[in-house]
Structures are given as structure tokens and as C-alpha cells.
N, C-alpha and C positions, 0 to 999 in steps of 0.2 A: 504494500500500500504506500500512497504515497501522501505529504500534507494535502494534495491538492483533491485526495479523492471525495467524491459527492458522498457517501456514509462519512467519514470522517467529519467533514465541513457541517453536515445536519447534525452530526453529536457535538461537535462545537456550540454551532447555534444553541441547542438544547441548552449546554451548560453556562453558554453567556443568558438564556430566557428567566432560567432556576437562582441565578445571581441578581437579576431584575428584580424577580419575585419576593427574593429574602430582603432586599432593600424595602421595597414597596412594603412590605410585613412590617420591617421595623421601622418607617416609619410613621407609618398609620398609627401603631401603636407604641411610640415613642410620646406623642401629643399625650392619649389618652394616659399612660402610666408615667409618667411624669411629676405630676402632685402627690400620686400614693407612693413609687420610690422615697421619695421624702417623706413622708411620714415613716414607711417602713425602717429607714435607715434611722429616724428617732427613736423608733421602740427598740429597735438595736444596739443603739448608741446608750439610751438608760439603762438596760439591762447589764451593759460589761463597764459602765461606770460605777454601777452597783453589783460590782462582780456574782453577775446573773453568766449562767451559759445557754448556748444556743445548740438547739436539739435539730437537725437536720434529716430530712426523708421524703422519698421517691419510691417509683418499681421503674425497672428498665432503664433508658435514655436519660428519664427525670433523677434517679440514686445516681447519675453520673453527674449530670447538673449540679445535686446536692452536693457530693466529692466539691465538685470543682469552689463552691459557697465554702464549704470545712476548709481547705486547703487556705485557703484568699485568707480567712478568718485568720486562722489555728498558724500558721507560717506569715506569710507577707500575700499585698496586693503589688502594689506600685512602687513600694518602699520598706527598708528597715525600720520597722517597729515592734514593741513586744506583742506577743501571741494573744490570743482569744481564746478562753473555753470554750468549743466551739468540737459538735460531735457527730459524724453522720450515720447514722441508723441501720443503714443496708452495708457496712463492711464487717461485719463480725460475723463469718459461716458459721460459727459454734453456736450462736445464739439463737439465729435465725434458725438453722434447721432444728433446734432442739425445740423451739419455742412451737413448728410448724409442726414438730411431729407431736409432741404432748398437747398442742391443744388445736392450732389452725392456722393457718399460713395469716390470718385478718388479724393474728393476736402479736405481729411478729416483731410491731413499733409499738402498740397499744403498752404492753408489757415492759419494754425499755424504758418507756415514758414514764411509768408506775414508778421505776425502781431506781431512776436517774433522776426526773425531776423534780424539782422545786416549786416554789411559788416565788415568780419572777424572773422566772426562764423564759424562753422562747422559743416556741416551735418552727419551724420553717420547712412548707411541703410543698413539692413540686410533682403536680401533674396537670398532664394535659386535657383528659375528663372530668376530673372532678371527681369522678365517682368509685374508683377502687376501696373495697370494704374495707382494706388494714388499715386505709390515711384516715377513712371517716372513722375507726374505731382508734386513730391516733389523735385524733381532733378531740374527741369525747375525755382522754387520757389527758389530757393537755388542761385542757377545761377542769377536773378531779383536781391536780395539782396546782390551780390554780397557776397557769402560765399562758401569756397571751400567744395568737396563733398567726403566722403571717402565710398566705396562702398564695402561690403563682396555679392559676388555672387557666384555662385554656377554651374556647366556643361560646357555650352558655355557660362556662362554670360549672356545672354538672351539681352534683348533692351537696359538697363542701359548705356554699354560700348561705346555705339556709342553717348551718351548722355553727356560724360562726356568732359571736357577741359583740358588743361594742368595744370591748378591748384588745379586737382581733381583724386582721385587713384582708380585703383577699385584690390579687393582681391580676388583671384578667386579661388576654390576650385574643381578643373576640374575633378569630380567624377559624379558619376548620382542617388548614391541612396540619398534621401530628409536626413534620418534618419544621413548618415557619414558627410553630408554636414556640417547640424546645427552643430553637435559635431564638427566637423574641427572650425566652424566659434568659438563656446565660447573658444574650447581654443586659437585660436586666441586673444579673445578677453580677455582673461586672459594676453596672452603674452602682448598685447598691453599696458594695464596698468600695469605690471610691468617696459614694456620700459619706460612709464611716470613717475613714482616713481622715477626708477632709475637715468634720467636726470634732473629730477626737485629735486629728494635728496639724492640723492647719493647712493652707496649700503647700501645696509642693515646688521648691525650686526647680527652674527651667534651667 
């Protein structure tokens, strides 16, 4: 094959169409999450100034997104600063499958939450439905411990939003394909910690 060939150039095309789309995605929904990143990032920001920790959780793509929220925390964003308690929920296999074979895959954050949280912690859940049974049975856990709950969802939001209280946000990404969602949510989730940097250390030298 050659660059010049007509399959080639339409898979090009394709990939420059798919890079339009993710732009257009974020930012349609750049306008719209914009005001609640900012709050988000203050319920954040009081929580590790009152050394509260942040409970982090996904299934699939979305525990990957959490990862990437722990890491940014728990080590650095942009800069050398000290760490975050800061925990993501789907990296312990011990727990996970122990918890999924004694009781039910829905109990597998629910239960961490029980036994990890506090009152004045913070949840942080990413999906793209809304609706998986362990996040809405981690939401209820969340609420028990008295800990506020930050939510990135994705379409209508799905079951989450009707779950949540007034001391809890949800972020919503009101598109439909899975693939613009996630993308919307990490850069979200980039914005988020840089609002945290930025109010906990000021700007950043250029």
C-alpha cells in the first residue's frame, strides 16, 4: 500500500472526522461544566484542608479515569507538591473479588466505603450511565458515612441524580456516544485538579 491509497486516505479522513467530534464534545460541554468544576474543586479543596480523603470509583474505562483523579491527587498534577489522601476503589483484586464472591459484585465499593470512610470525605464516581448497581449502592455508603458525593455522569445521568442530596454534585456530560463521554469526563478531570492546585497554591510560574 501506498500513502496515496483510496482505503488508507478514507481511514485518514475517518480519524481526522473522530478528532472533530471529540473537540465538538468538549466543547459543548466545556460551557455547560464549567460553574460545577468549580464548585466541585471546592468541596475538594475543604475536604484535604481538613484532612478529609477522597474515595474514588468507576467499572471499566471510568476505574481508569478514577486511576488517572488518584494519581493527579495522591503524587502531582502540574507541579511538586505534597500528596493527597486520595484512594481508588477498583485497584485492590483481593478485595474486590473477595467482597464479589461473599456477597455480590454491587457490594464491591459499597463495602470499602463502610470501612474506609468518614464523615467529611468525598466520594468521586465516574460513569457514563448513571446507572450500575455497585456506584448506586456506593452512593447510599457514602450518604451512611456521612460524606459528600461528586458524580461525573454521562446522557440523562441515569439513577445517580435522583440519589444525590444537597451536599452532593453530579457532572453531566449530556452526549450519548460512551467513547466523547469518558474523554469529556478526564478532561474534566484534569480541569478539576488544576482548580485544586490552583486554590490550595496559587498559580503557577511560567
Amino acid at each position: 500500500m501506498t500513502d496515496h491509497d483510496p482505503e488508507n486516505l478514507a481511514l485518514e479522513e475517518r480519524v481526522i472526522e473522530l478528532f472533530h467530534k471529540s473537540v465538538e464534545a468538549k466543547m459543548v460541554c466545556g460551557e455547560e461544566l464549567a460553574p460545577a468544576l468549580v464548585v466541585a474543586s471546592q468541596i475538594v479543596v475543604n475536604a484535604l484542608l481538613h484532612e478529609h480523603k477522597v474515595l474514588v470509583a468507576g467499572n471499566g474505562i471510568s476505574a481508569a479515569n478514577a486511576q488517572v483523579l488518584v494519581n493527579a491527587l495522591a503524587n502531582r498534577f502540574e507541579r511538586e507538591r505534597p500528596g493527597f489522601a486520595a484512594y481508588a476503589l477498583a485497584t485492590n483484586p483481593t478485595a474486590i473479588t473477595a467482597f464479589a464472591s461473599d456477597n455480590s459484585f454491587n457490594d464491591i465499593y459499597s463495602k470499602q466505603i463502610m470501612a474506609l470512610g468518614q464523615s467529611g470525605d468525598v466520594l468521586v464516581l465516574f460513569t457514563t450511565s448513571g446507572n450500575p448497581s455497585n456506584l448506586i449502592q456506593a452512593v447510599a455508603a457514602a450518604h451512611d458515612r456521612e460524606m459528600s458525593v461528586i458524580a461525573f455522569t454521562g446522557r440523562d445521568g441515569g439513577n445517580i441524580p435522583a440519589l444525590l442530596d444537597s451536599h452532593d454534585l453530579e457532572l453531566r456530560a449530556p452526549i450519548d456516544s460512551r467513547s466523547r463521554i469518558h474523554e469529556v469526563h478526564l478532561l474534566s478531570t484534569f480541569c478539576l485538579c488544576d482548580l485544586i492546585d490552583h486554590q490550595l497554591f496559587g498559580p503557577m510560574e511560567e
